[in-house]
Residue, then its C-alpha position, 0 to 999 in steps of 0.5 A: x061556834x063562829x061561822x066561816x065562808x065554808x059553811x055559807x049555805x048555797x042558797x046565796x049563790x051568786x052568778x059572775x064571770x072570771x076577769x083575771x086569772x094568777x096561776x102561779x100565785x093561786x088567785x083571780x078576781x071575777x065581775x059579778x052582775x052588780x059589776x062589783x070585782x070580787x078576789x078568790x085564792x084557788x082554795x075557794x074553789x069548788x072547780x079545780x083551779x088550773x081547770x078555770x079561764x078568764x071568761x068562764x061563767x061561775x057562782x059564788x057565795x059572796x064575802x067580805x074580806x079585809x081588803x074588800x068583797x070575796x068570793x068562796x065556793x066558786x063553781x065552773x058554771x060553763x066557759x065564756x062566750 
């Protein structure tokens, strides 16, 4: 059985804040502590989509996707400073 992002286990959870939001279009693009900007669709999303803003604090499982780094499983942690 191959594995995909869903079954990531969460031990690899990583910390970041949301950088751009496309809410008509289902995705954002969030800064993680390595400064790496990683993309995340709304189905990624543990948190409901509409409820995230640029500058909330969330965790991720990180991935890599075919045009670059990605997140799965992004967690509101709190809102931005």
């Amino acid at each position: 059985m191959a594995r995909t992002e869903t079954d990531a286990p969460d031990g690899l959870r990583v910390r970041a804040r949301i950088v751009r939001l496309y809410p008509p279009r289902g995705f954002g693009f969030l800064l993680d502590e390595e400064n790496v900007e990683r993309f995340f669709h709304a189905t990624a999303c543990l948190t409901r989509f509409d409820e995230l803003a640029a500058g909330d604090v969330v965790t991720f499982v990180p991935g890599a996707g075919p045009k670059g780094p990605v997140a799965y499983k992004v967690l509101l942690e709190g809102p931005g400073e």
